[in-house]
C-alpha positions, -999 to +999 in steps of 0.1 A: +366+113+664+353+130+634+336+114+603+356+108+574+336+116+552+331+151+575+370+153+571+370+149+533+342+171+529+369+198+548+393+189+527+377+195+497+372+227+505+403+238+513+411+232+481+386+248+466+395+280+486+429+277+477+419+270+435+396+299+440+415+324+462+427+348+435+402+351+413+380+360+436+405+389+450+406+402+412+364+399+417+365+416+449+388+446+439+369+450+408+335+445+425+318+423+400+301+404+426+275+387+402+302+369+385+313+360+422+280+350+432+285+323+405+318+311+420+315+278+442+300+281+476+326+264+493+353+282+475+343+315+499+372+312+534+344+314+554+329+279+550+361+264+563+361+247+595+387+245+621+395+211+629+419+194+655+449+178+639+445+144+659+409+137+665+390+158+638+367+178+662+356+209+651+340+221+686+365+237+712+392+244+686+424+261+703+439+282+672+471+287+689+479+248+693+455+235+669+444+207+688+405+211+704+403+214+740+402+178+749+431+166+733+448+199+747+439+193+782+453+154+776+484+163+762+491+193+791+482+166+820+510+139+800+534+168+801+538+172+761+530+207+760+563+223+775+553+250+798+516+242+811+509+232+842+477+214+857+464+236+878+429+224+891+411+207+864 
């Protein structure tokens, strides 16, 4: 399980992205990149993490289900992830 404060940190910058997202498309097109050099760091897509949904854990992050590997391989061996078998694992 993830920190909270690791969690809050991610949320934050979400929202920053999202505050942030067109002006720096306008900076972009126009290619003024010192006045986006002086936008937040976190504001930038790429500092966003990928997190689980139910533990917080950023490692071995499935995209497609949005769960990390862990909690995916739990949920396919309880059967809540309709069309997965176990196999060998």
């Amino acid at each position: 399980m993830a920190k909270e404060s690791m969690i809050a940190r991610e949320v934050k910058r979400a929202k920053l992205v999202e505050k942030y997202a067109e002006k720096r498309a306008k900076l972009k097109a126009d290619r003024n990149y010192v006045a986006l050099s002086r936008l937040p760091k976190n504001s930038n897509p790429n500092r966003k993490h990928n997190r689980c949904k139910l533990t917080g854990r950023s490692r071995g992050y499935m995209r497609q289900f949005g769960v990390s590997r862990i909690t995916f391989r739990e949920m396919a061996s309880f059967g809540l992830i309709p069309g997965v078998k176990k196999a060998s694992w």
